[in-house]
N, C-alpha and C positions, 0 to 999 in steps of 0.2 A: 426625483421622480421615483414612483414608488414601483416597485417590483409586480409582475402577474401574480405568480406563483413559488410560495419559497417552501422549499422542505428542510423539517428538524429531525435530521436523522440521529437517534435517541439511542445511547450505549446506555453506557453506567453514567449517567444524569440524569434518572428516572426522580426526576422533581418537579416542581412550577418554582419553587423559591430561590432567592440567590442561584437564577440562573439567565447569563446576562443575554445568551441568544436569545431568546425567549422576549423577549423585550425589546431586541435588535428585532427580529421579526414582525412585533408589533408594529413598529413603526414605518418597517419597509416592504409590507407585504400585503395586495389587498385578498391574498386566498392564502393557505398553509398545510401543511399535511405534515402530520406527527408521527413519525414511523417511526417499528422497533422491529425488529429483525431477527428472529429464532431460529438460530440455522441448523439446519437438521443434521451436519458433521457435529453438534455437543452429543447428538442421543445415539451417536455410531462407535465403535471402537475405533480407539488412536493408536500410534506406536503401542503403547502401552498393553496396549488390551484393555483398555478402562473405558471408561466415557468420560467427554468433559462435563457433562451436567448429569449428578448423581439425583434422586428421587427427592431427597430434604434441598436441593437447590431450586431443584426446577419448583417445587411447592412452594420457597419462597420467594421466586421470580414470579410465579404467578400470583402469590399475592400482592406483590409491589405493582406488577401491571398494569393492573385491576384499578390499583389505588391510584395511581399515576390518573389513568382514563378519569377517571371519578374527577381527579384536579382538575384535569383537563376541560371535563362538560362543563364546569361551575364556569370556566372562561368562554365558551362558545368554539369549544374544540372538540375532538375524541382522539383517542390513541388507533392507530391503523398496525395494525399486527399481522407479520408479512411470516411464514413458515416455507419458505425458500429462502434459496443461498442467498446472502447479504449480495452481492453483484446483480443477479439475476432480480431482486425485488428491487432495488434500485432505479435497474435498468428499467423495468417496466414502470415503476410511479414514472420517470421521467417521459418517457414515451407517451404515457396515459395521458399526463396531465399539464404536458410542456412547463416544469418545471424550470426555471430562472436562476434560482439563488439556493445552494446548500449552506445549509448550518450543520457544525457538528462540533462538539466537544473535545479538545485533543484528548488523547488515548494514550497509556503505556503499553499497550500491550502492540506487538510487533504486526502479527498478522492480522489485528484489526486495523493499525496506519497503512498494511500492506492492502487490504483492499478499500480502503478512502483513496488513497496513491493511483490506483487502477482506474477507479469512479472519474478522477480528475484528469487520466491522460484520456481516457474515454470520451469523457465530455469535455474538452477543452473551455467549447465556447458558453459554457456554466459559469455565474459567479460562485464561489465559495466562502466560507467565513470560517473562521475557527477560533476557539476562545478554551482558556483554563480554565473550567469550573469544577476540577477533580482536585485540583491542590490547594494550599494554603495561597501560596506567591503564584502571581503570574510570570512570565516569562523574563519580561523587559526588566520585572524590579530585581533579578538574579542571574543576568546575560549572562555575567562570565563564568557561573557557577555550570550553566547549561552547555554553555561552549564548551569549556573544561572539566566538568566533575570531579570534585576530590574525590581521591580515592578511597575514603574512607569516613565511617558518617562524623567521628569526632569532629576531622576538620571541617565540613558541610556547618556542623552544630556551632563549630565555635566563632564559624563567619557568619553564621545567620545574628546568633547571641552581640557578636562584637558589632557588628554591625548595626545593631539595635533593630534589625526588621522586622519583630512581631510587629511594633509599634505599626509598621507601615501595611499589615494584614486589611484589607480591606473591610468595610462592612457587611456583611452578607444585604443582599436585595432582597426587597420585597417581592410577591410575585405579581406578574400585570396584570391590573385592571381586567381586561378584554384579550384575547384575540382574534387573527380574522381567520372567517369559520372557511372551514374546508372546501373543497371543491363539494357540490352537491351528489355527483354518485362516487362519491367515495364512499367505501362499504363498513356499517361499524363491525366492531369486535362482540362476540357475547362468550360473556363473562360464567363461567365456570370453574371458582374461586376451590379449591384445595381447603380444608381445614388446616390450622394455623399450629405450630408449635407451640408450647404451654407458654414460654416467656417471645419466642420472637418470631415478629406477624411481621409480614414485610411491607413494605411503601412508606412515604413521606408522615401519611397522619401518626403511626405508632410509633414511627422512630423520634419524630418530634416529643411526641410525649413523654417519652422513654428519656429523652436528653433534656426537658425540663425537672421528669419528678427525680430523674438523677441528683442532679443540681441544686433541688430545692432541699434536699438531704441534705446528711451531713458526711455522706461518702467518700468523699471528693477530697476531702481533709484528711482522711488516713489510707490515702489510695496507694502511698508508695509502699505502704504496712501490707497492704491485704490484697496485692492484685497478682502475687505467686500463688494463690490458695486455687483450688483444682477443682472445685465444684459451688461454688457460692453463691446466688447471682448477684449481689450486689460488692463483691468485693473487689471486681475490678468494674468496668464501665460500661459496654458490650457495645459498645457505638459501633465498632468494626460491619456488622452485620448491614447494616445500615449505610456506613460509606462506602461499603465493597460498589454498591449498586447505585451509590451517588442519590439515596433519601433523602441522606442527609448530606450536608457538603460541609467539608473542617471547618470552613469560615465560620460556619453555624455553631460547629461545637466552640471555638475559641473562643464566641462571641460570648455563651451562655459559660464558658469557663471564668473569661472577665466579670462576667455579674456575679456570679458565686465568689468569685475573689473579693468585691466589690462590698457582698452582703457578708460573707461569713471570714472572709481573710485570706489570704495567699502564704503557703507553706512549701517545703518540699513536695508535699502530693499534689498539692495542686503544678505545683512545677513540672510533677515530673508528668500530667498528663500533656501537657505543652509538649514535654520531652520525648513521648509518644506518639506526639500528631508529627516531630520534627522527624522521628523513625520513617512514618508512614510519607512524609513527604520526599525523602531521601531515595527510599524504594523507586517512587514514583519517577522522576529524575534518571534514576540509577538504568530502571530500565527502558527508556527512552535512550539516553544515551548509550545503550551496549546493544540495543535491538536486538536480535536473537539470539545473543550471545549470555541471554537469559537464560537459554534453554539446552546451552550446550555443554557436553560432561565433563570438561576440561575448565568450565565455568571463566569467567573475566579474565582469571589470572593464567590462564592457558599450562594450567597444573593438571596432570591427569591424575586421578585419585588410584589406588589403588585395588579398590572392590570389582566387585564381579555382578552377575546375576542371576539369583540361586529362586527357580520358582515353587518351590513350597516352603521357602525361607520367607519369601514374601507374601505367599497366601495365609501365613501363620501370623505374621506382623499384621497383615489385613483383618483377620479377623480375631484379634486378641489373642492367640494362643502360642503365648512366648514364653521361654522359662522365666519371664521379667513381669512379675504380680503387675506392678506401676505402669507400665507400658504394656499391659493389657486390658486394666482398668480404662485407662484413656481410650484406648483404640473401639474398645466396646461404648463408650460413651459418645464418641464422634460417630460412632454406626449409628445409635438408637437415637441422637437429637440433632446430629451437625456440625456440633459443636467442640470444641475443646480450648479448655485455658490456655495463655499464652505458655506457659513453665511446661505444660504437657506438654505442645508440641516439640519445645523441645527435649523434652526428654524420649517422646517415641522416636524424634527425629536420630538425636544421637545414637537410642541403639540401633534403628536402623541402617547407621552409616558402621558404624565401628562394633555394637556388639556382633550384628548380622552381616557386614562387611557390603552391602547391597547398594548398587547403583542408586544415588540418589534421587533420578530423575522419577524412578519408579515412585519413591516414597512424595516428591513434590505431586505426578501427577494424582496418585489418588487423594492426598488434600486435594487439587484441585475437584477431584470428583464428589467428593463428601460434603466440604466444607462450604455449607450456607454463607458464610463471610468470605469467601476465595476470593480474593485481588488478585489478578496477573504479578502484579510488581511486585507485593508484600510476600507472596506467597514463595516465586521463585527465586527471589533475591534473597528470603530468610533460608532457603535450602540451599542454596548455594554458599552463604554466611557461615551455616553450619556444616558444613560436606567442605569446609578449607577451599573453594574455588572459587569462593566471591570478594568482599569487600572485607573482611576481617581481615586486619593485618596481622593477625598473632596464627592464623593458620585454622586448623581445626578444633572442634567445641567439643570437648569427652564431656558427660556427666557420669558420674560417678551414681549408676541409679540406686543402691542401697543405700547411698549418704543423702540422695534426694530424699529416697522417701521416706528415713528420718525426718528428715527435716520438714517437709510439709504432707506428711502422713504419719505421725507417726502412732496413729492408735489404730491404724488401718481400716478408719471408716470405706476412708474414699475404695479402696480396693474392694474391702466386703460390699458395696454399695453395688460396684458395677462387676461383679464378682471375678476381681483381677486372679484370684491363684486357682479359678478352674483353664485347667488347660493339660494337652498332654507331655507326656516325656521328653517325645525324642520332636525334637527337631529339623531332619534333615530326614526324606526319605528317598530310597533308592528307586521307589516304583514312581515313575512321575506322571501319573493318571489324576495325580490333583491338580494339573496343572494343561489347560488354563483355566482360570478361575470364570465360572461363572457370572 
């Protein structure tokens, strides 16, 4: 018997494709409602003093939105965009529209399981559904990996590898035919689209594109050569941007990685994007299992670091003016687009723990505020990797920044480009009126 009313309450799964609720719904639901949730704690200060959703996020959530909606009508849907608290827009579809059946995506991130958790002692008498369409594996084909987590990704990697389970990656789905259209006064969305960053426009149609004409290249082939380079765009893959917000879903990229293998051959680089999606699936995993132990200073391994918290240490890290050319280059180039290579982050990351001696959380949250690609998992599981209090067993990560940027700077484009050696002397000031940062 088929359900009244089911609602898809829509995180980071912002797709129609290879997305199995969406299909579960079809078949079980004769009314639906597509909700997304903008909670007005991202555009407040946090602990931090930051925001979780910086100006180049929110542009590209609203582009993805948008895009999402757009899939959605071609099916006899729309997207319903709720600007209250994820509980309270909840609470009211349910109310409004005697909703039946929730769907929703599982989640890494802690205080979004924490308010699904609440939804569901609230509404007892609700069916609920819940599905992985953020990872590679589902749940069942990697129980004991889940129950127990290694502690660390080599062994994660070397039981996925030994095991043979890429093999058993599913196929990504197509998307459905139809679904059934919403309740009638359901109110739509108008759209109000941001203009787009020069290379990444958010939602399912560009990130698709983005992961074929990748592919259709011949990139892919020398990707474990050219994907420490610091400003390129084709030298590593950029998909990140794209799965942070679930456009794109891995399955999709493994799939279009197999055909590339297929047509053009399989190498170390092609391996090693495999070997990247396995990172990104370890995060994910990682932080499910430690739940807010993501986000705590003493990180997994219940090590308390050593730093401190020095605020105009970190307003200078903030806005490029470090006696460190390289790690101010970067830090001005994540302000002006969003972005920054993978080899940057770590390298702002490390001088922010060890040259500037600074609480890590601080340096995790403003990624989270900047960075268009921000994942919960990826984001604070790689800061805590690097800050010695997570999943590295060898402890803390130094980079050595003058041999860095030898080594992938060394004619100092990249620095003159985003003009890393403007900055001043000193460092550390005694009048602390710069502080808190606007």
């Amino acid at each position: 018997m088929k359900h009244r009313v089911g609602l898809i309450w829509f995180e980071s799964d912002l797709r129609v494709a290879d997305h199995s609720l969406l299909h579960l719904a079809q078949q079980e639901c004769q009314q639906l409602i597509c909700l997304y949730c903008v909670n007005p704690k991202w555009f407040q200060p946090n602990r931090y003093g930051l925001r979780s959703m910086g100006e180049k996020r929110w542009q590209f959530l609203q582009q993805t939105l948008a895009d999402l909606d757009q899939q959605l009508t071609e099916l006899g849907q729309h997207l319903y965009v709720s600007y209250e608290a994820p509980l309270a827009a909840v609470a009211k579809v349910i109310g409004q529209y005697g909703i039946d059946v929730i769907y929703r995506s599982y989640h890494s991130g802690a205080y979004e399981r924490q308010y699904y958790d609440i939804v569901r002692e609230r509404y007892p008498f609700l069916d609920y559904v819940q599905a992985d369409t953020s990872t590679l594996f589902e749940r069942a084909q990697i129980a004991e990996m889940v129950t127990e987590l290694p502690d660390s990704f080599s062994k994660f990697r070397k039981h996925i590898e030994g095991s043979k389970l890429r093999a058993a990656v599913q196929s990504p789905l197509t998307p459905p035919t139809q679904l059934p259209p919403p309740p009638a006064t359901l109110s739509r969305t108008t759209w109000v689209t941001p203009s787009a960053q020069r290379n990444f426009v958010g939602g399912s149609h560009a990130g698709f594109q983005h992961l074929k004409r990748y592919f259709a290249a011949a990139y892919a082939q020398t990707y474990k050569q050219t994907r420490n380079a610091l400003d390129n765009w084709n030298d590593s893959t950029k998909f990140s941007a794209w799965l942070a917000l679930g456009s794109l879903s891995p399955r999709q990229v493994l799939a279009e990685l197999a055909t590339h293998e297929a047509d053009q051959g399989a190498n170390d680089s092609t391996y090693w994007i495999f070997f990247e999606l396995l990172w990104r699936e370890y995060f994910h995993w990682y932080a499910q299992y430690h739940d807010k132990k993501l986000f705590a200073f003493d990180g997994i391994q219940q090590r308390r670091p050593t730093t401190s918290f020095y605020p105009a240490r970190f307003q200078k890290w903030c806005q490029g003016n470090t006696p460190y050319p390289i790690v101010n280059a970067c830090m001005k180039q994540l302000n002006e687009t969003g972005y920054m290579s993978n080899r940057g982050r770590q390298l702002v990351a490390s001088c922010f723990v060890h040259e500037l001696g600074l609480d890590w959380r601080y340096g995790a949250a403003y990624f989270e505020q900047q960075l268009i690609d921000y994942d919960v998992a990826s984001n604070w599981g790689n800061w805590q990797y690097l800050a010695g209090v997570g999943a590295d067993p060898r402890g803390h990560r130094w980079f050595d920044l003058a041999k860095q940027t030898a080594m992938y700077d060394p004619q100092g484009e990249f620095i003159r480009r985003w003009h890393g050696n403007d900055f001043d002397a000193q460092l550390d000031h005694i009048d602390a009126a710069d502080w808190p940062i606007g």
